[in-house]
Each structure stands twice: as structure tokens, then as C-alpha cells.
C-alpha positions as CSV (number, residue, x, y, z in Angstrom):
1,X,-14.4,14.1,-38.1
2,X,-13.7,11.2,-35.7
3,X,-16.3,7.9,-37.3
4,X,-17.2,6.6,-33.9
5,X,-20.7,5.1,-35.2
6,X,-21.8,2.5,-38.0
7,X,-24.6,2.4,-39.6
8,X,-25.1,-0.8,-41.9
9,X,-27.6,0.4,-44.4
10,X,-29.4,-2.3,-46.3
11,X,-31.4,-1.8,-49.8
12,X,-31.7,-3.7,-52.5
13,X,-32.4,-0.4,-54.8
14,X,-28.7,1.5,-55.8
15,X,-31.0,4.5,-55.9
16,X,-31.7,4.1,-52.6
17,X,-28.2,3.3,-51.1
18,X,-26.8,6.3,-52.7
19,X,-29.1,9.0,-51.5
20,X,-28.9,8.0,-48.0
21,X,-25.2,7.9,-48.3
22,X,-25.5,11.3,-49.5
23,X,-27.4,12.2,-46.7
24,X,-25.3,10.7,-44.1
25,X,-21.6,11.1,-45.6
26,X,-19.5,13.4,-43.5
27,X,-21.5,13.4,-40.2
28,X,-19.4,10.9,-37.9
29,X,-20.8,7.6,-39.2
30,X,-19.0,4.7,-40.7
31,X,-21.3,3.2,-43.6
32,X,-21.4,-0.3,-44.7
33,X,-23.6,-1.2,-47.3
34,X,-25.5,-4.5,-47.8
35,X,-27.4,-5.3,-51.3
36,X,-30.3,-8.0,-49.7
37,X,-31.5,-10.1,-47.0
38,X,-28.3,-12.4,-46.5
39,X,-26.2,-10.4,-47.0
40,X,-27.2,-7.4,-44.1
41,X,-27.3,-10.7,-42.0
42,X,-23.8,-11.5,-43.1
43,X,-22.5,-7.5,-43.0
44,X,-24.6,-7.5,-39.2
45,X,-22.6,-10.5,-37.6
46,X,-19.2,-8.9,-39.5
47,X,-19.5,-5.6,-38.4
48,X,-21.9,-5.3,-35.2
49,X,-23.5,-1.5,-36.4
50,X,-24.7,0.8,-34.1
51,X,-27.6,0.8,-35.9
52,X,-29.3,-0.8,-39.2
53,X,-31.1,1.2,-41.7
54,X,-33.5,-1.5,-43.4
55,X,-35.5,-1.4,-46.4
56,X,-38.5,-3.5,-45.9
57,X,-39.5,-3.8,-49.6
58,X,-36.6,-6.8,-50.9
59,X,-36.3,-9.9,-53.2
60,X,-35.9,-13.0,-51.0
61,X,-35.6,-12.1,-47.5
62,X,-37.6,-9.2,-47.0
63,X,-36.6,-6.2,-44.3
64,X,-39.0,-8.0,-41.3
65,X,-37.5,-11.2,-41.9
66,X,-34.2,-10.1,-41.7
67,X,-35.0,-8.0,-38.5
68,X,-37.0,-11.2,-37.0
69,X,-33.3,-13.0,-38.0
70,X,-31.2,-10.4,-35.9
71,X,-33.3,-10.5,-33.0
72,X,-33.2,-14.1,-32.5
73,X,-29.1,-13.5,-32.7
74,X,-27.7,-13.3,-29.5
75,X,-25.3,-11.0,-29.5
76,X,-26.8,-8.6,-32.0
77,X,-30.5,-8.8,-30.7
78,X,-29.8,-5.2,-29.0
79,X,-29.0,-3.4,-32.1
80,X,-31.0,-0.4,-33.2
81,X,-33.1,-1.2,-35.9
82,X,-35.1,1.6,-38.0
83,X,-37.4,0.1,-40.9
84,X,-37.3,2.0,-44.4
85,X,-40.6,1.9,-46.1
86,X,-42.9,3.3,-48.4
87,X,-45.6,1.5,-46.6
88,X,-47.8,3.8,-44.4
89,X,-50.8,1.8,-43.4
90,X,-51.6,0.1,-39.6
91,X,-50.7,-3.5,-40.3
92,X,-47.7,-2.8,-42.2
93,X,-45.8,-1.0,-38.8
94,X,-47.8,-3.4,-36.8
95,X,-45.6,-6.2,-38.7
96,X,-42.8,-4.1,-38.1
97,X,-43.1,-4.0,-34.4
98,X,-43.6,-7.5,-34.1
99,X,-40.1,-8.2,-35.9
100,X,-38.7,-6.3,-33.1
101,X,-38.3,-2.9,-35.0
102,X,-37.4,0.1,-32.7
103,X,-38.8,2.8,-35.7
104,X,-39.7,3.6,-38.4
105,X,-38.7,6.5,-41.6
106,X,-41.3,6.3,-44.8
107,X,-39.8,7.4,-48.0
108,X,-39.4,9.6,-49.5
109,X,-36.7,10.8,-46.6
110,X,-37.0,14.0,-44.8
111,X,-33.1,14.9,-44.5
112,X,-33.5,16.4,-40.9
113,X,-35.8,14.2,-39.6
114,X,-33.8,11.6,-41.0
115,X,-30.4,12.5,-39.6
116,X,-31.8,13.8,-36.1
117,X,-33.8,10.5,-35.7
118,X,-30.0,8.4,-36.4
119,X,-28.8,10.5,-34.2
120,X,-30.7,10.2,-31.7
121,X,-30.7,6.4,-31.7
122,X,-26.9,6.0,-32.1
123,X,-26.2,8.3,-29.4
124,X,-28.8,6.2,-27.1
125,X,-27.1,2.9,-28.6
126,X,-24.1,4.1,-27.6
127,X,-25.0,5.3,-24.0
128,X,-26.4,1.9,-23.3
129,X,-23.4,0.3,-24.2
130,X,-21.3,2.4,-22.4
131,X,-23.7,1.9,-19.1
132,X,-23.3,-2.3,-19.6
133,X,-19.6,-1.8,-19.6
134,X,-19.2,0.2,-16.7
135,X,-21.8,-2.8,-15.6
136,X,-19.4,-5.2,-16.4
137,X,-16.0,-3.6,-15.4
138,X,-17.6,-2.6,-11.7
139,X,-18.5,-6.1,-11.3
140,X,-15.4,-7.4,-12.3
141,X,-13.4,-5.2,-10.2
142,X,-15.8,-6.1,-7.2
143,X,-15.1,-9.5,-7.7
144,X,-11.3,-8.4,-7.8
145,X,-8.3,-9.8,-4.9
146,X,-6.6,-6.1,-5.8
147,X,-8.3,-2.7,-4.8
148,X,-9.2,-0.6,-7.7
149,X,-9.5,3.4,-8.0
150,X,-10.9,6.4,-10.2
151,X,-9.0,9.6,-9.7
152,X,-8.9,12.9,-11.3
153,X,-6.6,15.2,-12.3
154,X,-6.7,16.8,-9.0
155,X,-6.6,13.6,-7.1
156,X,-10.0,13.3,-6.0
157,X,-11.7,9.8,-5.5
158,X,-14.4,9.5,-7.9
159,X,-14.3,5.4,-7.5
160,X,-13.1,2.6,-5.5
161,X,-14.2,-0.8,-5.3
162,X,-14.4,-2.9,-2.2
163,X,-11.0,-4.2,-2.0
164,X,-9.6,-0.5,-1.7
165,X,-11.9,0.5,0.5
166,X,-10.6,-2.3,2.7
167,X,-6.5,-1.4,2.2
168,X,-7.6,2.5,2.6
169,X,-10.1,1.8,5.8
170,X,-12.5,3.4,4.4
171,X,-16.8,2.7,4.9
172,X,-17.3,-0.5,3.0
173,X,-20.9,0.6,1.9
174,X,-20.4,2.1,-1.6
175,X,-23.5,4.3,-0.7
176,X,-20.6,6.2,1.5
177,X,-19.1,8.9,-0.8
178,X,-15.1,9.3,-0.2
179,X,-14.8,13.4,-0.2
180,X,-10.6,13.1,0.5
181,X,-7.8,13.3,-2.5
182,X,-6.3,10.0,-3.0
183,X,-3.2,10.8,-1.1
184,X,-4.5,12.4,1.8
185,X,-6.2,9.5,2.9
186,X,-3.3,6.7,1.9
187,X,-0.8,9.0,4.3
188,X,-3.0,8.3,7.5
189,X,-1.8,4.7,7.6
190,X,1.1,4.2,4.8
191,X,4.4,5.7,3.9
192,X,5.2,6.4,0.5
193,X,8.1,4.9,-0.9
194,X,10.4,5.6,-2.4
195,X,9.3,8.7,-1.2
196,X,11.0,10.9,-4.1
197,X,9.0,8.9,-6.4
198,X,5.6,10.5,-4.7
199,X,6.9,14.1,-4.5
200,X,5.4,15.2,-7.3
201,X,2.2,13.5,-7.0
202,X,-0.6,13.7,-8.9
203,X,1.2,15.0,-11.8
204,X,2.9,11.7,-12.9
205,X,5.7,11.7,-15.8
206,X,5.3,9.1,-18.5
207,X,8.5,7.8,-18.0
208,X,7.1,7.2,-14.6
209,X,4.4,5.9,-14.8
210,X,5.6,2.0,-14.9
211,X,8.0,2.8,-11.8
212,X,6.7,0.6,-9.3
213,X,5.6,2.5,-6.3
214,X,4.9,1.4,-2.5
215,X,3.0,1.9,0.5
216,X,4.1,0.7,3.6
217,X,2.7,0.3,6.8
218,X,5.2,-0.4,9.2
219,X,5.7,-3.6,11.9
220,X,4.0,-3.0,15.0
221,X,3.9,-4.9,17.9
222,X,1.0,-7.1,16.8
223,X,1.7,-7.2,12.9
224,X,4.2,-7.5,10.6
225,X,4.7,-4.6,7.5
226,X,2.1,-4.8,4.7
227,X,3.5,-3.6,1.0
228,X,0.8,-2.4,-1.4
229,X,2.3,-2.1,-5.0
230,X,0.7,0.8,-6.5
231,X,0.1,0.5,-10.5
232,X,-0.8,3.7,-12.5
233,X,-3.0,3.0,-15.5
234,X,-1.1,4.9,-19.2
235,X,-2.4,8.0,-19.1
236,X,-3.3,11.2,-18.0
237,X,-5.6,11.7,-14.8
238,X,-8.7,14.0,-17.2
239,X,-11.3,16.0,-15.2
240,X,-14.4,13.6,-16.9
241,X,-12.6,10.0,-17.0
242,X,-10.3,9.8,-14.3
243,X,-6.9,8.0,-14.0
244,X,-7.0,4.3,-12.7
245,X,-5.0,3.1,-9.8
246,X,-4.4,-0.9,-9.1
247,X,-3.3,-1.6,-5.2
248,X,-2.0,-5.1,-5.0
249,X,-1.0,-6.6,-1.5
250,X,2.7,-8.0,-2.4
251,X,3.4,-8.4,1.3
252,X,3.8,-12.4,0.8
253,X,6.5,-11.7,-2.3
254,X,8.4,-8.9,0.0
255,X,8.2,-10.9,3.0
256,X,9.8,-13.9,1.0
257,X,12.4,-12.0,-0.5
258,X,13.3,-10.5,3.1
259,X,13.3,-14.0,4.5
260,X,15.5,-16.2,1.4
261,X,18.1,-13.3,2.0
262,X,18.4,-14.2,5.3
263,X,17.9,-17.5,5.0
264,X,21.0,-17.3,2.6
265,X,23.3,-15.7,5.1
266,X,22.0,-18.2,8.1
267,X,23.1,-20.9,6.0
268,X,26.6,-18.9,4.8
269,X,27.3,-18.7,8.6
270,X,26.1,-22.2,9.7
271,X,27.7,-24.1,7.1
272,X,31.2,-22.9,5.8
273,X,33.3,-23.2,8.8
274,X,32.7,-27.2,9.6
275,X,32.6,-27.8,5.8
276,X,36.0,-26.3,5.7
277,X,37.6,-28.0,8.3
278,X,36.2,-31.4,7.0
279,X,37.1,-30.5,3.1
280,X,40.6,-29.7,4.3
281,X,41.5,-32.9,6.2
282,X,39.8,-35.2,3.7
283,X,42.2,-33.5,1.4
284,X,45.7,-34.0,3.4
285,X,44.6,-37.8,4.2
286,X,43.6,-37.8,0.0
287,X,47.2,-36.1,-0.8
288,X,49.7,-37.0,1.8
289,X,48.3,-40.6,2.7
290,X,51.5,-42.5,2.5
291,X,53.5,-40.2,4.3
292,X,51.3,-40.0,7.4
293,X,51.7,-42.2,10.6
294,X,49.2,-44.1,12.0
295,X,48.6,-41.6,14.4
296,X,48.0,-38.7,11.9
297,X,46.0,-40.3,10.0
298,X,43.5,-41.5,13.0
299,X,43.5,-37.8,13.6
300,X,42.7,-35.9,10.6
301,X,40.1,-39.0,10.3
302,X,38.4,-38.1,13.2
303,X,38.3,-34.3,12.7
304,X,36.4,-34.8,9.4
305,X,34.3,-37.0,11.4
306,X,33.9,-34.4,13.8
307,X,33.3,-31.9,11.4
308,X,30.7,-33.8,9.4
309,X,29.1,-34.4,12.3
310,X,28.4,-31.1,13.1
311,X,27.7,-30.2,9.7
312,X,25.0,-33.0,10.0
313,X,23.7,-31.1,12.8
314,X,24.2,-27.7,11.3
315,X,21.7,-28.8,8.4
316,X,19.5,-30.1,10.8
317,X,19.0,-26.2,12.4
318,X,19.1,-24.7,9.3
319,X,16.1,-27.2,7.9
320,X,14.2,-26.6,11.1
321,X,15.4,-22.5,10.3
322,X,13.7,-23.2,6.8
323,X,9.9,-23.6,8.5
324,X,10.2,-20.7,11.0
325,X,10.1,-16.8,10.5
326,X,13.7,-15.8,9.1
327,X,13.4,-12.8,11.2
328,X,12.3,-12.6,14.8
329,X,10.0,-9.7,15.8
330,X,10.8,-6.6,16.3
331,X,10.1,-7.1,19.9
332,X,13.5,-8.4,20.4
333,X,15.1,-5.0,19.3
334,X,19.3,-4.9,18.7
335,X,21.4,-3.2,21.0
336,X,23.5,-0.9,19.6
337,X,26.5,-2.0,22.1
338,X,26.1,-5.1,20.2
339,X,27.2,-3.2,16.9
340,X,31.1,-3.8,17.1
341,X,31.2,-7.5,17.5
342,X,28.4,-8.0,15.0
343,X,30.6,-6.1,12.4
344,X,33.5,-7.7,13.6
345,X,32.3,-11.0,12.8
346,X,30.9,-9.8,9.3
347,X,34.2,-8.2,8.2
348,X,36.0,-11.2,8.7
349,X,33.1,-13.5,6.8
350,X,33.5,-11.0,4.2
351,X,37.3,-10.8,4.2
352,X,37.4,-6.7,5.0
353,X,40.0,-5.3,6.5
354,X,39.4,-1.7,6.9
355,X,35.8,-1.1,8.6
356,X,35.5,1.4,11.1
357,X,32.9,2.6,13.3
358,X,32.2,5.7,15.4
359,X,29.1,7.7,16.9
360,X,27.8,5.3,19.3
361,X,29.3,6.4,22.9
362,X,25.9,8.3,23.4
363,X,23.7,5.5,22.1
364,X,25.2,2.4,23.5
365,X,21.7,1.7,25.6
366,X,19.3,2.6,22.9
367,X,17.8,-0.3,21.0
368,X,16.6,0.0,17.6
369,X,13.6,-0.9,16.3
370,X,14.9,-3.8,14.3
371,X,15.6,-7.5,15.5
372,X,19.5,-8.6,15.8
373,X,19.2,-11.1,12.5
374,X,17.9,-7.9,10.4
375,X,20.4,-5.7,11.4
376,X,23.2,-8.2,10.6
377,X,21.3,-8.6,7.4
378,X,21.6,-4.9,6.6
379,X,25.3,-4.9,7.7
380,X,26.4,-7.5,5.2
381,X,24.4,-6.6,2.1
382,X,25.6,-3.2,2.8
383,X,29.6,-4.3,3.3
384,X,29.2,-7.3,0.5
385,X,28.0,-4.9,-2.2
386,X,30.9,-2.6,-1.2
387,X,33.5,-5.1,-1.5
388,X,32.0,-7.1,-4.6
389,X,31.6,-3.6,-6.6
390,X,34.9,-1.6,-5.4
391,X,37.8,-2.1,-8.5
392,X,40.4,-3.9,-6.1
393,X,37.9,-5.7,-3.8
394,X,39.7,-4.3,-1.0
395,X,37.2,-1.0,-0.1
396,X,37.9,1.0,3.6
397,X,34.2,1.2,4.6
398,X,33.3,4.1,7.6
399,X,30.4,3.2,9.6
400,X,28.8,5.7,12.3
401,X,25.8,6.5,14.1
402,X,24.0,9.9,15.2
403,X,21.1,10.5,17.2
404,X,18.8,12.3,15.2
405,X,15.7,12.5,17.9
406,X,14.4,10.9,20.7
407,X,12.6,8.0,18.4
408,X,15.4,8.1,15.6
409,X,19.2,7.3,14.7
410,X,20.8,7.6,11.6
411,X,23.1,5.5,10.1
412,X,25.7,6.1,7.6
413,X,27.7,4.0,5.7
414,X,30.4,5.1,3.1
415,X,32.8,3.5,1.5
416,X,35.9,4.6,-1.6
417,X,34.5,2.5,-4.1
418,X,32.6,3.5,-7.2
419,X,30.3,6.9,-7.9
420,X,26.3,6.1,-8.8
421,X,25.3,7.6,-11.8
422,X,21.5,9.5,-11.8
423,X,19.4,6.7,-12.8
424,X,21.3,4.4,-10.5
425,X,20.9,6.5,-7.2
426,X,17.1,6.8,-8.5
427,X,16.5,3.0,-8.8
428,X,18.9,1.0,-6.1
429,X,16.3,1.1,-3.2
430,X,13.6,-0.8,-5.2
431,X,12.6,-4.1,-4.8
432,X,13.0,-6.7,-7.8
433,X,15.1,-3.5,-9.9
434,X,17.5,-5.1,-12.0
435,X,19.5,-2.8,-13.6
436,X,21.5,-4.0,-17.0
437,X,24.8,-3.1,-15.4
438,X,24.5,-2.2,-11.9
439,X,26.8,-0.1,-9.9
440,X,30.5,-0.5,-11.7
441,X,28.9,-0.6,-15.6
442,X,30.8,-3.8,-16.2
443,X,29.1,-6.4,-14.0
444,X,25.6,-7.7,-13.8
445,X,23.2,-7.9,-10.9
446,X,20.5,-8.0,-9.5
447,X,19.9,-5.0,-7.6
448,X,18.2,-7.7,-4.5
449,X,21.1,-6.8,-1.6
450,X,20.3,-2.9,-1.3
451,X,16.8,-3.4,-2.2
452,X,17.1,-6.1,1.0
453,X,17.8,-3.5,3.2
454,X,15.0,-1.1,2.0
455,X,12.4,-3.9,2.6
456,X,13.6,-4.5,6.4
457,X,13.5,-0.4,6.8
458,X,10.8,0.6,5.3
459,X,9.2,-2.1,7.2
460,X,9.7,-0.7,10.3
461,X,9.0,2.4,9.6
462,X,12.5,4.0,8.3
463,X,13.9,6.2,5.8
464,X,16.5,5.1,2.7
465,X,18.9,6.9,1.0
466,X,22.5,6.6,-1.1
467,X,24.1,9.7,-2.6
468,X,27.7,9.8,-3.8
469,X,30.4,11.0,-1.4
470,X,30.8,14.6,-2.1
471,X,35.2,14.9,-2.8
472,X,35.9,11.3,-3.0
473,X,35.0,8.4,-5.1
474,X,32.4,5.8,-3.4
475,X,28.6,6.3,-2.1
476,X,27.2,7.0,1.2
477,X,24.4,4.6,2.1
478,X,21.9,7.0,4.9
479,X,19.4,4.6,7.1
480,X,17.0,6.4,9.2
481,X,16.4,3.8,11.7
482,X,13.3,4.1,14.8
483,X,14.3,3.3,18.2
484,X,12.8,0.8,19.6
């Protein structure tokens, strides 16, 4: 039988330690014995009992001194105390209730009065500490920046602080009962994603359970997308306990991923073609000095001039680029008849040769729902992690659109490169995933490109996913993206 109560038991008699160890072996109780005064004081502040079982009648300290002594002690002034005594007259429980006793047994024992009595008082001692936690851990959690919740097996809402009443907008008066499962009332203002990892939902795999999930609630008009990561506590959701649920906003962390990786390609573009032109002719005037007329050399001067000049100014934008939003609204929406120049200009940043595109005679005045610098975003992580994990570096990369509805496109990129395996497919979209060896099995990274483009999708609304072409090495990346 499980021991989830101890009783410290303090007599100076052996006589009288043994028969109530007799009397209370076996029943659920861890016993710890204490031989006088001191030492229950000692075995008290060691062990913090459920309850103390002490003889009044002791050498030295007797049983009212020592209960006087734990109730002037802090932290063990609550402890049950029951007084053993052979002492039956007025004054002598009088003296006994002064000390702070709680009750009182008179020896000889009476087995079942004994045991029910411990009983009873562990089982209250218990109960109360159990009520001051959930004290403790409500106010704690109502004092908490992330939103907490209590679900059961069946998903139901038994508890949410203030926080996730706030991120579900729900009553903020606790007095207002929340009748709804869990998911049923996320999915009137979120999107689950990655959505496979919600399709089983409540029923929740251990190896799950540390998979970070997200709700999304796409960019409007008037706000941008706001991430909540969603945390499962270990364990299963019971009928009686519940499972617990963190929601954390990480829209500042996604936001600032979104806007470094664009940030990174603004300054790829701004900088490399006047640091290239100046690099070069500071190297011929370095190299070929001597050989070069006066007139040469006046010229390849004054192109690295030039060149430095505007790579002067080039660092100026891009430090001004540094204190404004990376991407522009979604109010300025990309034309698709913008698409082939944009991945024109990409492929020959990137150094690909063999992109096509097709699908967009039928769409050319539609705008999606995505500024230009995000789309050019998702175009280059897309093509960049197609070239830098293809075996020859060299992929032929197909790109086409399809109207799927009046408020959606879809589009597809595939390229010949390498196959995904399972847990790869499962795990690319996520953001922060780094996988030990990522896509080819041989080379690091950090899973941030693809996980890029979920971010900027899923913000707005859209749908992610990557399957391996069907009869031909490479992967098919599959962006449902809203019209704007």
C-alpha cells in the first residue's frame, strides 16, 4: 500500500512505541519514531509529519512543552497534533489545549478509535494542504504573463486563469463558467498549426507531447499575426485532475525571426553588387599597377570611388531599413504579373539556371494577400534551400500557380533534388526546428529558411505543405496562399 502519510510518533516508553506501531503498521502511514522531547523537535523539523502522536508523560521536555515548541515554529505550527496520555482529569486537557493540541487519545488505546481518529486527521491535514496549494498555484498563475488551462480527458475547460481568458476572448470574471471543449473555442479566432499536429487532438502521443504547437491568428488590415505557442504539461488528460496547457504569446520572437531573414536578403541585395565592383578594381590597380597608364589607373580609381560611394549610401538605407518594419503590410498586396521578373532577379542572385514558371495567364490581375518583400522572401528561401541541398548544386526548380477559389491560389514548387524522409516532412515547417542533419543527411542546418516561409503564411492566413515528388527524386513545396 502506497505510504502517502507520516506520522512522527514520540514516547519515551519502548513499550509504548511498539504497540502503536503495531497498531498502525500496514495502513498507509510512514512512521518515524522519536525517543524524547528534543528529539520529536529534531524528527518534526526533519521530516514535517502529517501528524504527531505525543506522549505527554516524558523526562525533560515533556509532551506540552514540546507541542508549545512546534507551534511557535513557523512552518510546522499547522501540524496535527494528538496528545497521548493517561491523564483524564479537567486541567490536564485544559493544559493540553493551551499548548495548541488539536486532540486527545488516553491510554490504554482503543485500536479503532485510535486508527479512525488518525485517520480522520491525516485525511483533513492532507485536504488542507492540498486546498493552500491550489491557493498558491491559482495565485501564481493569476499573477502569470502566459495563459494557463485545466482540461480533461475529453477536452473540457475545467480552469483558466486570466491571461487565457484574455488570448481565448472569453468573460474575464472567473465567476463566468466556460461550458466549450478547449478546441472549439481556440478555432473561432486561431488556426492550428501545423495543422497535422492537431488532427488527433485531445488524444496526445507522448512522443508528442514536447512538439511545439501554434495558434495563429492571421494579419488583418488593422493588426499584424499573433503566435501563441501552445505547451502540453507530461501527462495524460484524467477525468478528476485534468491535463495543463501553457499559452505563451511568441509573436515578438516570430516576428523577429520573419524580419532578420529579410533583413538578411535586403542587405544580400543592397550590398554585393557595389562591393563587387569596388573589390574588383582595387584588385586590378593592387595587381597590375605598373602596367597601367595614367589614364587606367585614374579610371579604375574612380570606379571604386564610385562604388564605395554608393556602398556608403547603400549602408545608410539598409541602417535606416534596420529601424522600420522589414515587411510592409499586407495592404500593399503582390501582383502576380510581378512574379516573372521577381524570379528572374532571384535566379540570377542565386546562380539558377533552370527555373520555370507556369499557371498564371488566368491570375495575372489577382493580388495576393502578401506584401512584394514577403513574397520575394518565400521565393529565395524556397530556391536557396533547393540549390544549397541538391548533390550537384545545379537543381531544375518548376514553379506554377492554380486558382484554387475565389479567395485562394496555390503555389507549387518542385524541384529534382533530394527525397524527405518521415520525420523530416513532419518537422520542416516549424519554427526554431533544427534537425541534426537536415534534408541531404550529410549537412547541418538550421531548419530557419522553410520555417521562414511558414511564419509569413501562416500569418496571413495560409496553408503549408512539402511532400516528396511522387516518380522522381526532389520535394514539392504546396503554399496555399489568400488573395488579397
Amino acid at each position: 500500500m502506497q505510504q502517502d502519510s507520516t506520522i512522527l510518533i514520540v514516547d519515551d516508553e519502548q513499550f509504548g512505541r511498539d504497540t502503536l506501531e503495531g497498531l498502525l503498521t500496514n495502513r498507509g502511514y510512514e512512521l518515524v519514531f522519536a525517543h524524547n522531547g528534543p528529539e520529536a523537535l529534531a524528527k518534526a523539523e526533519a521530516t514535517t509529519p502529517d501528524v504527531i502522536l505525543l506522549d505527554v508523560m516524558m523526562p525533560e521536555m515533556n509532551g506540552f512543552e514540546v507541542c508549545k515548541r512546534i507551534r511557535a515554529t513557523p512552518h510546522l505550527a499547522e501540524i496535527p497534533i494528538i496528545l497521548l496520555t493517561a491523564l483524564g482529569d479537567y486541567n490536564s486537557r485544559l493544559m493540553g489545549i493551551k499548548a495548541g493540541a488539536d486532540d486527545f487519545i488516553t491510554k490504554p488505546f482503543d485500536a479503532i478509535e485510535l486508527r479512525a481518529r488518525i485517520h480522520t486527521t491525516t485525511r483533513l491535514n492532507r485536504y488542507r494542504r492540498l486546498k493552500e496549494q491550489r491557493a498558491r498555484f491559482e495565485w501564481v498563475v493569476e499573477q502569470a504573463d502566459d495563459g494557463y488551462l485545466v482540461v480533461n480527458e475529453r477536452d473540457k475547460i475545467l480552469y483558466l486563469n486570466s491571461m487565457a481568458r484574455l488570448y481565448l476572448d472569453l468573460p474575464a470574471d472567473a465567476a463566468h463558467p466556460v461550458s466549450g471543449a478547449f478546441l472549439d473555442e481556440v478555432q473561432k479566432q486561431y488556426q492550428l498549426q501545423p495543422p497535422e499536429l492537431w488532427s488527433a487532438w485531445p488524444a496526445v502521443s507522448d512522443r508528442d507531447l514536447a512538439t511545439p504547437r501554434y495558434l495563429v491568428r492571421p494579419e488583418c488590415d488593422n493588426a499584424e499575426a499573433f503566435w501563441l505557442l501552445v505547451t502540453l504539461f507530461e501527462g495524460p488528460a484524467k477525468e478528476d485532475t485534468g491535463r495543463i496547457i501553457r499559452l505563451r504569446n511568441v509573436t515578438p520572437q516570430m516576428v523577429l525571426q520573419r524580419d532578420m531573414r529579410g533583413f538578411h536578403l535586403s542587405v544580400l541585395h543592397k550590398l554585393r553588387t557595389p562591393l563587387t565592383i569596388a573589390n574588383s578594381s582595387l584588385q586590378l590597380l593592387v595587381e597590375h599597377a605598373p602596367q597601367l597608364s595614367v589614364e587606367e589607373i585614374v579610371d579604375f580609381s574612380k570606379t571604386a570611388f564610385l562604388s564605395l560611394k554608393r556602398l556608403n549610401g547603400v549602408v545608410e538605407d539598409v541602417l535606416q531599413y534596420a529601424h522600420l518594419p522589414a515587411l510592409p503590410s499586407l495592404q500593399s498586396g503582390f501582383r502576380l504579373d510581378q512574379t516573372h521578373k521577381l524570379l528572374t532577379r532571384i535566379s540570377m542572385t542565386l546562380d539558377l539556371r533552370y527555373v520555370s514558371l507556369s499557371g498564371l495567364d488566368q491570375l495575372n490581375k489577382k493580388r495576393l494577400k502578401l506584401s512584394k518583400q514577403a513574397v520575394e522572401l518565400i521565393f529565395f528561401e524556397v530556391l536557396e534551400n533547393a540549390k544549397k541541398f541538391h548533390p550537384e548544386k545545379n537543381p531544375t526548380v518548376d514553379v506554377s500557380f492554380v486558382g484554387l477559389d475565389e479567395q485562394n491560389v496555390v503555389l507549387k514548387i518542385s524541384d529534382n533534388g533530394l527525397t524527405l524522409s518521415p520525420e523530416q516532412l513532419d518537422q520542416v515547417w516549424l519554427p526554431y526546428y533544427q534537425g541534426e542533419k537536415y534534408f541531404t543527411g550529410e549537412l547541418e542546418g538550421t531548419g530557419l529558411g522553410l520555417s521562414t516561409v511558414a511564419l509569413l503564411v501562416w500569418g496571413v492566413g495560409g496553408r503549408c505543405v512539402v511532400y516528396n515528388r511522387p516518380t522522381e527524386p526532389g520535394v514539392t513545396i504546396e503554399l496555399t496562399l489568400p488573395l488579397a
